[in-house]
N, C-alpha and C positions, 0 to 999 in steps of 0.2 A: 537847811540850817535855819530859815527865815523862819519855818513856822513848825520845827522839829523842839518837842518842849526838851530836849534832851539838850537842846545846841551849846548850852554853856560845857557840860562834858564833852561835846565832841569838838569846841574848840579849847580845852584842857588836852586833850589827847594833839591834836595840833601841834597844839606848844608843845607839847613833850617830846613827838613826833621831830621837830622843827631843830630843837635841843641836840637829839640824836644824829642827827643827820650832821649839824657841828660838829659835834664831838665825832664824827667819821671821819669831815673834812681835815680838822686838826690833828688826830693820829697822822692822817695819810699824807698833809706835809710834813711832820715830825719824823716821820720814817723818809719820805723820800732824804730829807735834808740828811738826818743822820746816818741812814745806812748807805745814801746814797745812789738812792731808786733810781730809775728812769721813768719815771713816769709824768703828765701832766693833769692840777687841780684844777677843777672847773665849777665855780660856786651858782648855779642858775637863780635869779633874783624872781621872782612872781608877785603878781598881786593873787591875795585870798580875795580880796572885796572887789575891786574893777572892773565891774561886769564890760561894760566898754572895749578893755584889750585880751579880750577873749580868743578872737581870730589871731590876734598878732604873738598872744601865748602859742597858741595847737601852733601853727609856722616856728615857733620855737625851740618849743617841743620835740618839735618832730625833726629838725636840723640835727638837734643835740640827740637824737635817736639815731638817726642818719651816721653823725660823728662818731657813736658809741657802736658801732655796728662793724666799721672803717677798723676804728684804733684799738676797738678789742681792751684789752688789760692796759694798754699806756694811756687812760684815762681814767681820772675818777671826778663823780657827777655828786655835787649835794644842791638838791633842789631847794629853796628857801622859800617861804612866802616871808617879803621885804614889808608886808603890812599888818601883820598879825601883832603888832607890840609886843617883841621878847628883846629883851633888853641886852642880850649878847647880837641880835642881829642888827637891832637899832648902834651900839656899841660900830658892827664891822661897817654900815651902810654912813657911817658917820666917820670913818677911818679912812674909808677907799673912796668918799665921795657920790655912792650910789644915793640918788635922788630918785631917780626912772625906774620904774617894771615895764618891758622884759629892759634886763642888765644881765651882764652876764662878768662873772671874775676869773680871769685865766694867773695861775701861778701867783695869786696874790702881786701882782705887778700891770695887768692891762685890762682893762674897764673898759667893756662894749655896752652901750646903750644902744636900744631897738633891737629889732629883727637881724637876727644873724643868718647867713646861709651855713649849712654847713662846712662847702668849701672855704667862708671865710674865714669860718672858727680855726680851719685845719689849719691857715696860716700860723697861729699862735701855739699850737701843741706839736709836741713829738708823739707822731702815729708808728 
Protein backbone atom coordinates (compact mmCIF):
# COMPACT_ATOMS: atom_id res chain seq x y z
CA UNK A 1 0.00 0.00 0.00
CA UNK A 2 2.99 2.24 0.97
CA UNK A 3 4.34 2.57 -2.45
CA UNK A 4 1.22 1.07 -4.54
CA UNK A 5 0.06 4.42 -6.67
CA UNK A 6 -3.33 2.82 -6.51
CA UNK A 7 -3.31 2.68 -2.44
CA UNK A 8 -5.95 5.43 -2.13
CA UNK A 9 -8.60 2.94 -3.99
CA UNK A 10 -7.60 0.12 -2.22
CA UNK A 11 -8.10 1.78 1.01
CA UNK A 12 -11.70 3.03 -0.52
CA UNK A 13 -12.44 -0.56 -1.05
CA UNK A 14 -11.34 -1.22 2.73
CA UNK A 15 -13.70 1.10 3.84
CA UNK A 16 -16.44 -0.33 1.93
CA UNK A 17 -15.19 -3.65 2.71
CA UNK A 18 -14.99 -2.59 6.55
CA UNK A 19 -18.95 -1.13 6.09
CA UNK A 20 -20.04 -4.67 4.95
CA UNK A 21 -18.81 -6.59 7.40
CA UNK A 22 -21.07 -4.13 9.80
CA UNK A 23 -23.79 -4.18 8.15
CA UNK A 24 -23.33 -8.39 8.50
CA UNK A 25 -22.67 -7.89 12.22
CA UNK A 26 -25.81 -5.86 12.65
CA UNK A 27 -28.26 -8.16 10.53
CA UNK A 28 -26.96 -11.13 12.61
CA UNK A 29 -27.75 -9.44 15.97
CA UNK A 30 -31.07 -8.23 14.64
CA UNK A 31 -32.12 -11.81 13.73
CA UNK A 32 -30.63 -13.42 16.60
CA UNK A 33 -32.62 -10.84 18.93
CA UNK A 34 -35.80 -11.06 16.91
CA UNK A 35 -36.13 -14.39 15.63
CA UNK A 36 -34.51 -15.51 18.49
CA UNK A 37 -31.19 -17.33 17.27
CA UNK A 38 -28.94 -19.26 19.22
CA UNK A 39 -26.11 -18.03 18.27
CA UNK A 40 -23.00 -15.85 19.47
CA UNK A 41 -21.57 -12.11 17.87
CA UNK A 42 -17.89 -11.68 17.83
CA UNK A 43 -16.73 -8.14 16.42
CA UNK A 44 -12.55 -8.75 16.01
CA UNK A 45 -11.02 -5.14 16.51
CA UNK A 46 -7.33 -4.90 14.25
CA UNK A 47 -4.97 -2.42 13.55
CA UNK A 48 -4.69 -1.78 9.47
CA UNK A 49 -1.40 0.56 10.41
CA UNK A 50 0.41 -1.16 13.53
CA UNK A 51 3.07 -2.81 12.08
CA UNK A 52 4.21 -3.48 15.89
CA UNK A 53 1.09 -5.91 16.84
CA UNK A 54 1.45 -7.95 14.02
CA UNK A 55 2.48 -11.16 15.93
CA UNK A 56 -0.05 -10.51 18.57
CA UNK A 57 -2.73 -10.10 15.42
CA UNK A 58 -1.75 -13.87 13.55
CA UNK A 59 -2.09 -15.33 17.67
CA UNK A 60 -5.47 -13.71 17.13
CA UNK A 61 -6.33 -14.68 14.35
CA UNK A 62 -5.78 -17.83 14.55
CA UNK A 63 -7.51 -18.37 18.17
CA UNK A 64 -10.60 -16.88 16.57
CA UNK A 65 -9.99 -19.62 13.64
CA UNK A 66 -9.40 -22.13 16.23
CA UNK A 67 -12.99 -20.82 17.85
CA UNK A 68 -14.72 -20.80 14.45
CA UNK A 69 -13.50 -24.34 13.67
CA UNK A 70 -15.02 -25.63 17.33
CA UNK A 71 -18.50 -23.78 17.21
CA UNK A 72 -19.11 -24.17 13.63
CA UNK A 73 -22.67 -22.01 12.72
CA UNK A 74 -23.13 -20.67 16.69
CA UNK A 75 -20.66 -18.00 15.82
CA UNK A 76 -20.39 -15.21 13.74
CA UNK A 77 -17.04 -13.25 13.12
CA UNK A 78 -16.84 -9.49 11.62
CA UNK A 79 -13.37 -8.70 11.44
CA UNK A 80 -12.91 -4.71 11.76
CA UNK A 81 -9.74 -2.70 11.26
CA UNK A 82 -10.38 -0.09 14.55
CA UNK A 83 -8.01 2.33 12.63
CA UNK A 84 -8.94 2.97 9.30
CA UNK A 85 -11.34 6.12 10.23
CA UNK A 86 -14.94 4.92 9.23
CA UNK A 87 -17.01 6.80 11.25
CA UNK A 88 -19.54 3.95 12.11
CA UNK A 89 -16.53 2.06 13.56
CA UNK A 90 -15.09 5.04 15.29
CA UNK A 91 -19.05 5.51 16.34
CA UNK A 92 -19.07 1.44 18.09
CA UNK A 93 -15.18 1.88 19.47
CA UNK A 94 -16.41 4.98 21.28
CA UNK A 95 -19.79 3.19 22.56
CA UNK A 96 -18.11 -0.13 23.98
CA UNK A 97 -14.99 1.77 25.05
CA UNK A 98 -12.46 -0.08 22.63
CA UNK A 99 -9.18 1.98 22.73
CA UNK A 100 -6.69 -1.21 22.04
CA UNK A 101 -6.08 -3.44 18.83
CA UNK A 102 -6.34 -6.77 19.01
CA UNK A 103 -9.99 -6.24 21.18
CA UNK A 104 -12.24 -8.37 20.57
CA UNK A 105 -16.49 -7.71 21.17
CA UNK A 106 -18.57 -10.73 22.32
CA UNK A 107 -22.52 -10.31 22.21
CA UNK A 108 -22.23 -6.66 22.25
CA UNK A 109 -21.72 -6.80 26.22
CA UNK A 110 -18.02 -8.09 27.05
CA UNK A 111 -14.83 -6.26 25.76
CA UNK A 112 -11.58 -8.49 25.68
CA UNK A 113 -8.35 -6.41 25.23
CA UNK A 114 -5.12 -8.33 24.02
CA UNK A 115 -4.55 -11.81 22.99
CA UNK A 116 -7.20 -14.14 23.57
CA UNK A 117 -6.77 -17.85 23.51
CA UNK A 118 -9.27 -19.64 22.04
CA UNK A 119 -10.29 -21.65 24.97
CA UNK A 120 -10.87 -18.17 26.54
CA UNK A 121 -12.95 -16.69 23.97
CA UNK A 122 -15.08 -20.20 24.35
CA UNK A 123 -15.89 -18.95 27.94
CA UNK A 124 -18.05 -16.21 26.47
CA UNK A 125 -19.89 -17.86 23.56
CA UNK A 126 -22.46 -20.64 23.11
CA UNK A 127 -20.53 -23.39 20.87
Amino acid sequence: EKINRFAPQIIDQKKRYTLLQLQYWLNSVYLREKCGQNYSTLIYFYSQYNESLGNDQKLQSSAIIELLDKCGHNIVVAPIPADLDVGLVNLLKEKYGIANAPSILINEKTLLEGVQSAKDLEKYVDC
